[in-house]
N, C-alpha and C positions, 0 to 999 in steps of 0.2 A: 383560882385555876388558870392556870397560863393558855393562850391561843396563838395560832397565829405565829408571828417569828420570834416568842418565847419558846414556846414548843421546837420551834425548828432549831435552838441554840442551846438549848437542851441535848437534840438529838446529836447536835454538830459535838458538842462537850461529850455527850457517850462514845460516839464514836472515834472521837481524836484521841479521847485519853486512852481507849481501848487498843485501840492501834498502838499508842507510843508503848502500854506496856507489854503487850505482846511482841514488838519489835524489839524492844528492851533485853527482852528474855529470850528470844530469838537466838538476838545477836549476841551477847552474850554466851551464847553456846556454840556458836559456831565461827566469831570471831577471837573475841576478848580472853575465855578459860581454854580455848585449846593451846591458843598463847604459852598459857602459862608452862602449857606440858614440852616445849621447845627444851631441848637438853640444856641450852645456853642461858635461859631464864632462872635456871634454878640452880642452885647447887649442894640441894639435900633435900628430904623427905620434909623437914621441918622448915627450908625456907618454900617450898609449894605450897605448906600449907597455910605457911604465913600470907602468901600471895593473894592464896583463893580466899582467906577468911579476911584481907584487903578487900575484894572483891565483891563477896558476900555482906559485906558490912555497908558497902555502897549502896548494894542492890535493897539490900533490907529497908532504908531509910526512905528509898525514891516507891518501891511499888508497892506496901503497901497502902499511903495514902492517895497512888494513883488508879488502884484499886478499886478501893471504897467510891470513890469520886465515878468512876466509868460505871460499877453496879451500880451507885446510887442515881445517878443520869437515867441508865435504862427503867430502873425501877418505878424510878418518878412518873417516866411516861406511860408505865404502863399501868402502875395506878389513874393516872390522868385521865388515861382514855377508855379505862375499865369499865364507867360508869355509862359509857355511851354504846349500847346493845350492838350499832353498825360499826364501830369499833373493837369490838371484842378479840378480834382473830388478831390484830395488829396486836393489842394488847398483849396476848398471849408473848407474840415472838419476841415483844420487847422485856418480858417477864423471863424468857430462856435467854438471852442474851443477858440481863443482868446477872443471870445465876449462871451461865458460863464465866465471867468476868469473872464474879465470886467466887467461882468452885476452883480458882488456885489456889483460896484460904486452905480447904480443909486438907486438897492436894500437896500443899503444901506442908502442913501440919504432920499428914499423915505418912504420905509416901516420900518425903525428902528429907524429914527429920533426922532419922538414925544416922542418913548419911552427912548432913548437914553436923550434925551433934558429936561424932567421929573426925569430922575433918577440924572443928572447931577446937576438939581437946587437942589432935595432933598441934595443933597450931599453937596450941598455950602449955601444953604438958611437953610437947614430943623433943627429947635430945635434937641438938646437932649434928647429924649425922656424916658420913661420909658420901661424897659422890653419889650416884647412884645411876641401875641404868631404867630403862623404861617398863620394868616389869614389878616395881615397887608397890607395896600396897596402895601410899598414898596415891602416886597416880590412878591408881584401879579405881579409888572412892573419887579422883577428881574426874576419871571420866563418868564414872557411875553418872556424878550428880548434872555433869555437862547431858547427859542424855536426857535426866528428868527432868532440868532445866528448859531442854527444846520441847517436851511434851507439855509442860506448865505454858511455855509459850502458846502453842499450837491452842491449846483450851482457850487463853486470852484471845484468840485470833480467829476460835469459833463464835466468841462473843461479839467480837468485831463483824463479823460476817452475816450475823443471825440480827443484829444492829443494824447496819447498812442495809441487807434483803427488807427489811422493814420499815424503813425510813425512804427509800426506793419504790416501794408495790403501792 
């Protein structure tokens, strides 16, 4: 059982990684994918999609193992300090904090999939098309997913929050 400034390096590791992926994803949505939607970035349905599934293939590799690492940080500590009765409350918040971090899993799974799975085929199945202007499908599915993307973020960023309030009180 770690004490002391294990515990605190723990806490520092939940919440840096928490942060980086929430900012990750953030940013991501509000800098990097809207990028892509610039007329001059693209020059067909199928090269945006090729951009964003660039894109997506990056993000896929970095957050889920930064992920698992940020829930698994909170988790730790809140099994840790489970066992001690005047600890319990902390416990708790470091237990919703792991499972905000986590809950982009199923978020992700669930509510990003079809559009993620749609943007994917366009990217590998979709003709080269002509020009196009800004009312195309695939933009509609890149903004779609730029919006889910800032809410996945936002989740990671309550876990960050409900982390620090706990590591803080």
């Amino acid at each position: 059982m770690l004490t002391g400034k294990g515990i605190r390096m723990v806490q520092a590791l939940g919440i840096a990684s928490s942060a980086f992926l929430s900012g990750t994803m953030i940013s991501t949505s509000i800098i990097a994918a809207p990028a892509l939607l610039t007329p001059s970035m693209f020059y067909s349905s199928n090269h945006l999609a090729l951009q964003w599934r660039n894109l997506y293939m990056r993000g896929s590799r970095v957050g889920p193992p930064i992920t698992l690492l940020a829930s698994s940080a909170y988790l730790f500590i809140a099994y840790t300090l489970f066992g001690n009765s005047n600890a319990r409350s902390l416990a708790q918040l470091y237990a919703i904090a792991g499972a905000l971090t986590f809950g982009v899993v199923p978020y992700t799974m669930f509510a990003m999939k079809p559009t993620n799975d749609t943007l994917i085929l366009k990217a590998i199945d979709g003709p080269v098309q002509e020009p196009l202007s800004k009312t195309g499908e695939t933009e509609d599915l890149v903004e779609r997913w730029i919006t889910k993307n800032l809410i996945r973020g936002l989740i990671a960023l309550g876990g960050t929050a409900v982390g620090l309030y706990a590591t803080l009180v």
